[in-house]
N, C-alpha and C positions, 0 to 999 in steps of 0.2 A: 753137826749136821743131823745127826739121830735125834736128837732131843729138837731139833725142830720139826722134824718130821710125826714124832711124837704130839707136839704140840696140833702139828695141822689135822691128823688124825681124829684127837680128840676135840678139835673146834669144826669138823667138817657137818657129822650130826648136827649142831646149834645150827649151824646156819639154812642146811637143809630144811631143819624143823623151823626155824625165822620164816625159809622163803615162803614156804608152803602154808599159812598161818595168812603171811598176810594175800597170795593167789585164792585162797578159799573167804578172806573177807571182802576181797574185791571182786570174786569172779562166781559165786554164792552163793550170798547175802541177797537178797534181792530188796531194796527200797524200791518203795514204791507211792508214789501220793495222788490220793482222791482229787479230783476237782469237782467241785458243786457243782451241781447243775444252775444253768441259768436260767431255763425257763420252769414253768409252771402250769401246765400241770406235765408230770411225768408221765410216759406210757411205756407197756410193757413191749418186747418186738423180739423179732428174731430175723437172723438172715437167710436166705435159703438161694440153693444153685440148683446144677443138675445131679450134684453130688445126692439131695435128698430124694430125687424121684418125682415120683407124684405125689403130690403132698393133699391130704384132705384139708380146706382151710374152713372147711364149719366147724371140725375138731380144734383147729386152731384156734378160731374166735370165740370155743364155748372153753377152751383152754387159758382163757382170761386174757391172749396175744390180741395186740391193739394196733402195731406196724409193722409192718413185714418190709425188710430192706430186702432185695431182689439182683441177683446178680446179671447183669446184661451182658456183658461182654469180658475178654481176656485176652492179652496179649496185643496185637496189633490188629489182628480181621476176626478173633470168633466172639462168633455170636451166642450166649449159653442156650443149650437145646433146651432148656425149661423156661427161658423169659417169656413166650408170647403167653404160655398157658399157667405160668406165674401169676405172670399178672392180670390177665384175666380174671384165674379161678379167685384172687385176693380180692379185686372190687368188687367183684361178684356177690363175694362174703361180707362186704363194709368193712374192711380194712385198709387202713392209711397203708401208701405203700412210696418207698424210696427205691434208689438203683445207685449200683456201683458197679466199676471198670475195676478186675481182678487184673496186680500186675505183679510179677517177682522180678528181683534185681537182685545180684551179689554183692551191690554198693551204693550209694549213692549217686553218684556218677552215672551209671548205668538204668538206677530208674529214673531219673530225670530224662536221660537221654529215650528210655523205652516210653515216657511217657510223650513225651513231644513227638514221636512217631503215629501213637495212637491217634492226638491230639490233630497232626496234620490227615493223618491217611481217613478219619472218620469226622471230624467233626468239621474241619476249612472244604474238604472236599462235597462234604454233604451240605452245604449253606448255599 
């Protein structure tokens, strides 16, 4: 019984050092792969909410920025407090400008399900 206990002993490090070896190449590592782009010609952009303020966008555009994606909304009913004068102050400036719906989820499940709420409560409702 000693000498096996012996043995588990000194085979408990190995395996520790095994587990840990391979939790840091799987949880770690990070791969990662480009995908080309498909179209042609490429432009520079950046996205911006209410997180950035007031944003000066003649710095932007003399900044060499050429699209400005634009956060509209989050959640189920808000509206970001800087899209109307986002986008404004962006065409304003001759900037291509896009919009996105900000959403978080703990799972898959969950933002599917948050987004079909947004989906009905903003967009069947407003048609």
């Amino acid at each position: 019984m000693k000498e096996e206990l012996k043995y588990q002993i000194k085979t408990q490090p190995k395996k520790i050092l095994v587990f840990f070896l391979i939790f840091t190449v799987i949880f770690f590592i990070n791969i990662s792969y480009a995908v080309t782009p498909i179209s042609n010609p490429q432009y520079q952009g950046i996205d911006v909410s209410d997180w950035q303020g007031y944003i000066d966008y003649s710095g932007v555009r003399e900044a060499g920025i050429e699209v400005v994606y634009i956060k509209a909304s989050q959640g189920s009913n808000i509206k970001d407090a800087y899209f109307d004068i986002n986008y404004e102050n962006a065409k304003a400036n001759g900037l291509k400008v896009g919009f996105y719906h900000f959403l978080t989820a703990t799972n898959t499940r969950r933002g599917r399900a948050r987004s079909t709420i947004f989906f009905i409560c903003n967009i069947i409702q407003n048609t």
